[in-house]
C-alpha positions in Angstrom: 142.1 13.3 58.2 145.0 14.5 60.3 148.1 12.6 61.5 146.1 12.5 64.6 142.9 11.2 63.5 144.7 8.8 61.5 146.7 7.1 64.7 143.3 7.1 66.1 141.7 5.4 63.7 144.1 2.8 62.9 144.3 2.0 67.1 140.6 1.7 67.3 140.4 -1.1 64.5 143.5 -2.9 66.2 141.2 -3.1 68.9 142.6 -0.2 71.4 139.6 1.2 73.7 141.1 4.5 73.6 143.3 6.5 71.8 145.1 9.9 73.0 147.8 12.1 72.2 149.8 14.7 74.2 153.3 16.2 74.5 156.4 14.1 75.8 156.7 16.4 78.7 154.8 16.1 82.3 154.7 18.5 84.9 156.7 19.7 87.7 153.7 18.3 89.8 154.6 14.9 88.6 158.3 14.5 89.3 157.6 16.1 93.1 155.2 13.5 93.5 157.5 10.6 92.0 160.5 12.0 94.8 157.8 12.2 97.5 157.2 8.4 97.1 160.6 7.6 97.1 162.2 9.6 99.6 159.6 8.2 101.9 160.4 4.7 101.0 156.8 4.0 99.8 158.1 2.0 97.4 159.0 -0.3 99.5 161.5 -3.2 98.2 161.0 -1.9 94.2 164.4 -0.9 94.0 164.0 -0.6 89.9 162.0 2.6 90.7 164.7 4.6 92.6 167.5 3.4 90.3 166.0 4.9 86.8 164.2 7.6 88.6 165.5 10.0 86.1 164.6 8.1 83.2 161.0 7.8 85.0 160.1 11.8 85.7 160.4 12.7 82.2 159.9 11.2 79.1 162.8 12.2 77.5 164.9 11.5 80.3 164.2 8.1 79.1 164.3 8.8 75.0 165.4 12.4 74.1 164.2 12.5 70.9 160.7 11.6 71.7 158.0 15.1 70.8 155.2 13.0 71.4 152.9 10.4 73.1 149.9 8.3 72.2 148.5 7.1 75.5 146.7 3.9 74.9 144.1 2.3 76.6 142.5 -2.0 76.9 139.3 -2.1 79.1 140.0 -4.8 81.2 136.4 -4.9 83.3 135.2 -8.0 84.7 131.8 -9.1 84.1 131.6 -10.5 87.6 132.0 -8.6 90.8 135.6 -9.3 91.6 135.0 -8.8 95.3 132.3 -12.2 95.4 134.7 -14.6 96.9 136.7 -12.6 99.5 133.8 -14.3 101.6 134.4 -17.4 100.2 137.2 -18.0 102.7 138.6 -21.7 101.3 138.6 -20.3 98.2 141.3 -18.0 96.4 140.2 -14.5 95.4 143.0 -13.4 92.2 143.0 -10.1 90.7 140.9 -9.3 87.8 143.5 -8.4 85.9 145.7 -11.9 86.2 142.4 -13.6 85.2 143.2 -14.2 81.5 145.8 -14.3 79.8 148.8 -11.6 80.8 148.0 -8.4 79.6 151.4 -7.3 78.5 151.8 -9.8 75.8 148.1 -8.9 74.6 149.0 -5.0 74.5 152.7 -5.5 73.5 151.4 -7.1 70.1 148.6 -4.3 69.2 151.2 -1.3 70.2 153.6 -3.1 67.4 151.2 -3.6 65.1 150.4 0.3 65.4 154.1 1.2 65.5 154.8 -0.9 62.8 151.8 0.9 60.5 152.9 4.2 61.7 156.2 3.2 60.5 154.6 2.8 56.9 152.0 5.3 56.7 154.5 8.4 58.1 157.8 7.0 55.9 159.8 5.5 59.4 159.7 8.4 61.8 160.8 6.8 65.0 159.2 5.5 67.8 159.1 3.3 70.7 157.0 1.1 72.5 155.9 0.7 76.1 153.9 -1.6 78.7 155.0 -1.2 82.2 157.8 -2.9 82.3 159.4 0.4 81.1 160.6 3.4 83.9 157.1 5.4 81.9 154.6 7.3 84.3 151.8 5.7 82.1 149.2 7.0 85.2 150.0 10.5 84.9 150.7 10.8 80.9 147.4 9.1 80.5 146.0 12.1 82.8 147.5 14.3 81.0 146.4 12.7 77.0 142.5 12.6 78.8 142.4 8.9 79.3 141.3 9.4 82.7 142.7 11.5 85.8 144.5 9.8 88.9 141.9 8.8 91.7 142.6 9.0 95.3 144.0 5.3 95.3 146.4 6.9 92.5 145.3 4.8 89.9 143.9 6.0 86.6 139.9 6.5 86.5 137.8 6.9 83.0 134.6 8.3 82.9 133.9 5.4 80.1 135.5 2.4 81.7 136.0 3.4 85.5 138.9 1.7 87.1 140.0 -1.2 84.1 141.9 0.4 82.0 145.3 -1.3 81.2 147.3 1.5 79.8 150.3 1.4 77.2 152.2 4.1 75.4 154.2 5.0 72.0 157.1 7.5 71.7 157.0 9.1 68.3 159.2 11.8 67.2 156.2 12.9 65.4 154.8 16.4 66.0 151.0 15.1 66.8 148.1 17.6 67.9 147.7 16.9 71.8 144.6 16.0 73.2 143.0 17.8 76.4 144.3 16.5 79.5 140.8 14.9 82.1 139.9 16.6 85.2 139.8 15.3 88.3 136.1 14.3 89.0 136.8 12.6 92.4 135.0 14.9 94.2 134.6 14.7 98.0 133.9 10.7 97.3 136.7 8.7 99.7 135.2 4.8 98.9 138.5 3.9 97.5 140.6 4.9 100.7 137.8 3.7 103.0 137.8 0.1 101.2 142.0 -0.8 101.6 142.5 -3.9 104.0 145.7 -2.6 104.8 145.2 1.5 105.0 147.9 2.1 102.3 146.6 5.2 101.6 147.9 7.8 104.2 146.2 10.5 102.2 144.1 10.7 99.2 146.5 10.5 96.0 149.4 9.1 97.9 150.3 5.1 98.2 152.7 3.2 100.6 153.2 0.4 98.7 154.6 -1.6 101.8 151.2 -1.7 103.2 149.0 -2.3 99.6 148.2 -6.3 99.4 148.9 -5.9 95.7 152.6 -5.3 96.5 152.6 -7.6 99.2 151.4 -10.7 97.6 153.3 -9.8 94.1 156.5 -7.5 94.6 157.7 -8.6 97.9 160.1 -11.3 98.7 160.6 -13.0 101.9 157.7 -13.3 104.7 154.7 -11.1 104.4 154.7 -8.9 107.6 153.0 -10.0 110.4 150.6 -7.2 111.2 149.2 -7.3 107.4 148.7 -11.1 107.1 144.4 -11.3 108.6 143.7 -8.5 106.3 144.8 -10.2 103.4 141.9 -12.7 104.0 142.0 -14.9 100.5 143.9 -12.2 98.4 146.3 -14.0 97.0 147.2 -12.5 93.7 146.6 -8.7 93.9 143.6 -6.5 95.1 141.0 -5.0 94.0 139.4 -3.3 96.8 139.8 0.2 95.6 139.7 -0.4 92.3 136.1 -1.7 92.2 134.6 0.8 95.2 134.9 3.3 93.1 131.3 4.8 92.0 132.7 5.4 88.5 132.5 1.6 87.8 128.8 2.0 87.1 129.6 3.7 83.6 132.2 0.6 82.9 131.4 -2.2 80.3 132.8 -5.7 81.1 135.7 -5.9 78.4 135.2 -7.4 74.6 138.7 -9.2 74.7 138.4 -12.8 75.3 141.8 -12.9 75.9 141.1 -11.1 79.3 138.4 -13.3 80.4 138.8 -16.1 83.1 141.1 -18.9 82.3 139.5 -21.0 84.7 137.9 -20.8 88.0 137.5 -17.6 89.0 138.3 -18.8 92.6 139.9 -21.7 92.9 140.1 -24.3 95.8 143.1 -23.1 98.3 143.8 -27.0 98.8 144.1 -27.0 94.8 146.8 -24.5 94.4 148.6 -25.5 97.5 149.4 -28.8 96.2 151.1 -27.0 92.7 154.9 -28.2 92.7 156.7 -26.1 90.4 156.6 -27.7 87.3 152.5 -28.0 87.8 152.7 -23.9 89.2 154.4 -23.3 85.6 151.8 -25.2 83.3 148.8 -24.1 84.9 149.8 -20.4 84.8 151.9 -20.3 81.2 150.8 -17.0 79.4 149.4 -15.2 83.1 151.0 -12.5 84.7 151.1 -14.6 87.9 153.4 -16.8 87.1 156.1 -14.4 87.4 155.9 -14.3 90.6 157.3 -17.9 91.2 155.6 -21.3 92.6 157.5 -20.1 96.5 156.1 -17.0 96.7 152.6 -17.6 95.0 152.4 -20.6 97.4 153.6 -18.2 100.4 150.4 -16.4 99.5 148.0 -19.6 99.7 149.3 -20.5 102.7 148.4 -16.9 104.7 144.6 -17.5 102.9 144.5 -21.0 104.4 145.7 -19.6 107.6 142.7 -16.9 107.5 140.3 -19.7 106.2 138.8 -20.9 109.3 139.0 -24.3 107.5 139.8 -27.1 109.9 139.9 -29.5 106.8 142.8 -27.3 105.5 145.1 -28.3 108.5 146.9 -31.1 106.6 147.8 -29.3 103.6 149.4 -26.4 106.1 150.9 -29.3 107.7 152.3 -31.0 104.9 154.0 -27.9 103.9 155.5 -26.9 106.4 158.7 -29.1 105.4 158.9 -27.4 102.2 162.3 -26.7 100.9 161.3 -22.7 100.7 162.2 -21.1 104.1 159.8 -19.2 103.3 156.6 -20.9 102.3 157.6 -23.2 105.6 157.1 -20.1 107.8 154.5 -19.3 106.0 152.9 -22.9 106.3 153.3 -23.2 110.0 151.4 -19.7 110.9 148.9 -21.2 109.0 148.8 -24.3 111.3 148.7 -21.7 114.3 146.0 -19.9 113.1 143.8 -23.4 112.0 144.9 -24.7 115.4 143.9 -21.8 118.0 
């Protein structure tokens, strides 16, 4: 078998989804698209993004010795239509992905454990490992190994598992045989820019993060904007929207990793999750993705789906939190005694 082959191989029995191999270079295409979204501010209060922008465009602006990458890929898909309890409005609707448990420790440990048997089988050429923590465009080098192609929402689509892949990525000085990069199989389709809440897509393949409810309700700090807070509904933990109206989905299995399935509820009472102090916020979400985003601003995000809720029987837990300690979350707690109150 060839070095290739091999990787392959070994990444399938670790329990990878998908293993593919191209060159640690992208496209001029790619780094005009990456300054586009910046210069226009898309990206909003990510300030991570313009600071190791070079380190981001190319590969080996962020290791120069790496020659190539194996683009990896963990079918995440739900076996439950993620979108079911936007219309269950005293309810919480969370993000398929920050169902189980949080994905980069789950991918982390399979990328080492290939990295560390590529280490043995191919006598310690180096390499390095990447979620997305990491300034790595994982969307468009998974495009480009034939993972998938970027959709109009931007995100990475797969014939085989639609719109769940969670991606990661290993830099190898290793000379490896590249795959052929996906084409783009998007078509006229346009489900995934019709289904945003928000319209955060001003044109097919381009984002504004400021207006995406995924941003909103994960990366940014302080008050979520005014004009975006009814179409956030029950969102409180990332969206889905465009993820799951895309027609590809019908060729997706739910995933085999039990470590991606539901923790608990899949949507859990609003009044429940209001009530979390910080210490309760930490237990229930220890080993989730959510809880890096803090008891304030995970609460912040209850309290805007409590204000949409129509639930009169809500009013006292808006109430009660309004003389919360967060400036923030208060704010947030007293539109939501507005909007039970009008």
């Amino acid at each position: 078998m060839s070095p290739t082959e091999l990787i392959r191989a070994e990444a399938l029995r670790l329990g990878f989804d998908i293993a593919r191999f191209t060159q640690a270079t992208l496209p001029a295409q790619a780094r005009a698209r990456l300054d586009a979204f910046l210069e226009a501010g898309a990206h909003g209060g990510m300030a991570w993004m313009e600071t190791r922008r070079e380190q981001r465009a190319q590969p080996r602006g962020l290791w120069p010795e790496a020659v190539s990458i194996i683009s990896l890929g963990l079918n995440y898909g739900p076996d439950y239509d993620p979108l079911a309890s936007l219309s269950q409005r005293s309810r919480a609707t969370i993000s398929a992905y920050a169902q189980g448990r949080d994905y980069h420790d789950v991918m982390k440990k399979r990328l080492k454990a290939l990295g560390q048997w590529m280490a043995r089988e191919f006598r310690g050429q180096p390499l390095k490992v990447f979620v997305d923590t990491a300034p790595v465009m994982e969307k468009p080098i998974a495009a480009q190994a034939g993972l998938g192609w970027q959709g109009k929402h931007t995100n990475l689509v797969s014939r085989a598992h639609g719109s769940w892949l969670f991606l990661g990525e290993i830099y190898t000085t290793l000379d490896l045989a590249p795959d052929a990069p996906e084409s783009d199989h998007c078509g006229s389709c346009r489900a995934c820019l019709d289904a945003c809440p928000t319209a955060a897509f001003p044109a097919p393949y381009r984002l504004d993060a400021r207006r995406c409810i995924s941003y909103l309700t994960i990366e940014h700090h302080g008050p979520i904007p005014h004009e975006f807070r009814r179409a956030m509904g029950n969102r409180i933990y990332g969206c889905d929207d465009c993820l799951a109206a895309c027609p590809w989905n019908k060729f997706a299995r739910a995933s085999a990793e039990m470590q991606f399935s539901p923790r608990a509820e899949v949507a859990p009472p609003l009044a429940e999750l209001a009530a979390l102090d910080d210490a309760q916020f930490r237990a229930r979400h220890a080993g989730s993705p959510i809880k890096r985003i803090g008891r304030n601003r995970f609460i912040r995000n209850v309290l805007i789906a409590i204000g949409n809720s129509a639930d009169a029987a809500l009013l006292p837990v808006a109430r009660r939190l309004c003389e919360d300690a967060d400036p923030v979350v208060a704010e947030a707690a007293a539109w939501a005694v507005e909007q039970l109150s009008a």
